[in-house]
N, C-alpha and C positions, 0 to 999 in steps of 0.2 A: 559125188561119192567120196572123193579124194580131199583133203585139204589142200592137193598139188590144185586141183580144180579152181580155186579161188585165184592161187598164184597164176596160173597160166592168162586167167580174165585180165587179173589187174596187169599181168606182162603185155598180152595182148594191145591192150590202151596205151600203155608206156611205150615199149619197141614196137608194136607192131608186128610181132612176131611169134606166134605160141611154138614155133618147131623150133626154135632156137633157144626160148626156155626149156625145151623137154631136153636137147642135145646138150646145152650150155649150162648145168645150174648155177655156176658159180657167175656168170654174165647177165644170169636172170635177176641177178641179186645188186646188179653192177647198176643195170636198168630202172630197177627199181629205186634206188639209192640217188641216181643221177637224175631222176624224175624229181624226187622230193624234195632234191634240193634246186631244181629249176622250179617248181613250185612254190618256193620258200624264197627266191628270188624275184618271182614272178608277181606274188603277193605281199 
C-alpha cells in the first residue's frame, strides 16, 4: 500500500527488524546504509 512497505521488507532482510524500523526511522536509515556498505565491502 505504503511506500513504507517496501522499506520495512528491505529493513526486515537488513536488521532483522520491521518494529524498530516502524519505532526508529532515522535507525532504519542507519541500517540500510550500513548494509550497503557491508555489501559493497563484501563484493
Amino acid at each position: 500500500m505504503y511506500v513504507w512497505t517496501d522499506i520495512k521488507v528491505e529493513v526486515k532482510f537488513t536488521c532483522g527488524n520491521v518494529d524498530a524500523s516502524i519505532r526508529y526511522g532515522v535507525k532504519e536509515l542507519d541500517c540500510t546504509i550500513q548494509t550497503l556498505k557491508r555489501s559493497r565491502l563484501i563484493e
